[in-house]
N, C-alpha and C positions, 0 to 999 in steps of 0.2 A: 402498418406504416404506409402511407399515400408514396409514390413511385413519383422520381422524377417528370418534372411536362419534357415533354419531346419539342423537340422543334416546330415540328408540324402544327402541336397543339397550342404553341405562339405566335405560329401565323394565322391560325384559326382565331384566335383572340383580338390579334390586330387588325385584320379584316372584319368581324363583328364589330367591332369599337369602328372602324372607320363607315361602315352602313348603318350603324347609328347617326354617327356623323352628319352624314348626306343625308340621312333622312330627317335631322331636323335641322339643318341647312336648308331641305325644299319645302318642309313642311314654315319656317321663317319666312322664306321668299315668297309662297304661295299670300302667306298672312299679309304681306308687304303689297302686293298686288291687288289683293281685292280691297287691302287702305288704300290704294292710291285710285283704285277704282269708283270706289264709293265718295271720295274726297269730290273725283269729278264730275261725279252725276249730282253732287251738292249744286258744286258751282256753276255746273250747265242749267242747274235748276233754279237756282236762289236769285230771288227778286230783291232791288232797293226796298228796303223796311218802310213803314209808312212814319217810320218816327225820325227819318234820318233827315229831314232840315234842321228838327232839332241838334240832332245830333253834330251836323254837318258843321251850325253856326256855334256849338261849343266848343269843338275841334278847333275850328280858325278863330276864333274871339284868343284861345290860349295859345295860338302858334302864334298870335300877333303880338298878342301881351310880352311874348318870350322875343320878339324882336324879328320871327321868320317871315317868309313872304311867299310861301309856298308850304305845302301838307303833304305827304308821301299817305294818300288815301284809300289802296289796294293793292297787294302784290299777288301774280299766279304764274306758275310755271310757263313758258312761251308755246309750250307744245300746246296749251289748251286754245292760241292763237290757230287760226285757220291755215295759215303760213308759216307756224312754229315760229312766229315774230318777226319773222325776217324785213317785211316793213318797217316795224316798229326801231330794227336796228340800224337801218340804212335811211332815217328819219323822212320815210317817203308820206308825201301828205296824205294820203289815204289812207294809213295806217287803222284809223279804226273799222275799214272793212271786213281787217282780219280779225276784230272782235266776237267771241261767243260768250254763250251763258252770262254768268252775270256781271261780266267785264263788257259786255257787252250793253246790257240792261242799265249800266253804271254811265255809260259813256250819252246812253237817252239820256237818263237822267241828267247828268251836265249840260247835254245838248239844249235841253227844253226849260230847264232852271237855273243855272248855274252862271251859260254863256250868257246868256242876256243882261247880267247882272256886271258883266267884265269879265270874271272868273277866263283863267286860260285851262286847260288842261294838259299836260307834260308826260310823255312815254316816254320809256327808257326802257333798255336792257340794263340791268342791276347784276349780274352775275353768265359769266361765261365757263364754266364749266366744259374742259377738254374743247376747248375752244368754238365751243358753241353757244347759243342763247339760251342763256338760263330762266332765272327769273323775271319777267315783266313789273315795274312798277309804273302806277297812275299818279299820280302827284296834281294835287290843287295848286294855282300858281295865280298870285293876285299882286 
């Protein structure tokens, strides 16, 4: 007949179960990191498609058809801003110098196609989180 656990041997149990715990709590967090790491070397890396006037003029042909007069065309976190967007939130006209990667490559593209055409283009901070700049969006605006 198996002998009572002892005290001791329940704290030995619950301290195992709790370094389980943590350890796949750091082994998550690690996971979570190298996604948000790799998310950014996308979008540091990722060029406008060469199919996106296509694209660009099916997008706005059906925001216009639906009555809107502007397109929310990109969102990225503001940290990936050179200034974690702080321009962008204090709507200072320079704003796109704190663009990178392909918020940045987005903003040529507008610049070189888009403006010419009238096209305005629209930053915003969309999300404050603990009361800081969250998300960045780019928005079409005609």
């Amino acid at each position: 007949m198996p002998g009572l656990l002892r005290p001791e041997d329940l704290q030995m149990i619950a301290s195992d179960a709790e370094m389980e715990e943590l350890k796949r709590e750091q082994k998550l967090s690690q996971s979570q990191k190298q996604q948000q790491r790799e998310l950014r070397e996308a979008f540091m890396s990722r060029k406008v498609a060469p199919e996106a006037v296509e694209r660009i003029n099916n997008a706005v042909r059906i925001a216009a058809q639906n009555g809107h007069h502007h397109l929310q065309v990109i969102t990225f976190p503001s940290n990936y801003c050179s200034d974690g967007g702080r321009r962008i939130n204090i709507a200072d006209p320079e704003w796109p110098t704190s663009l990178t990667g392909f918020a940045k490559d987005a903003f040529e593209f507008y610049d070189e196609q888009l403006r010419p055409l009238g096209y305005r283009l629209r930053a915003e901070i969309v999300s404050f989180p603990g009361g800081m700049p969250g998300e960045v969006a780019l928005s079409l605006v005609w």
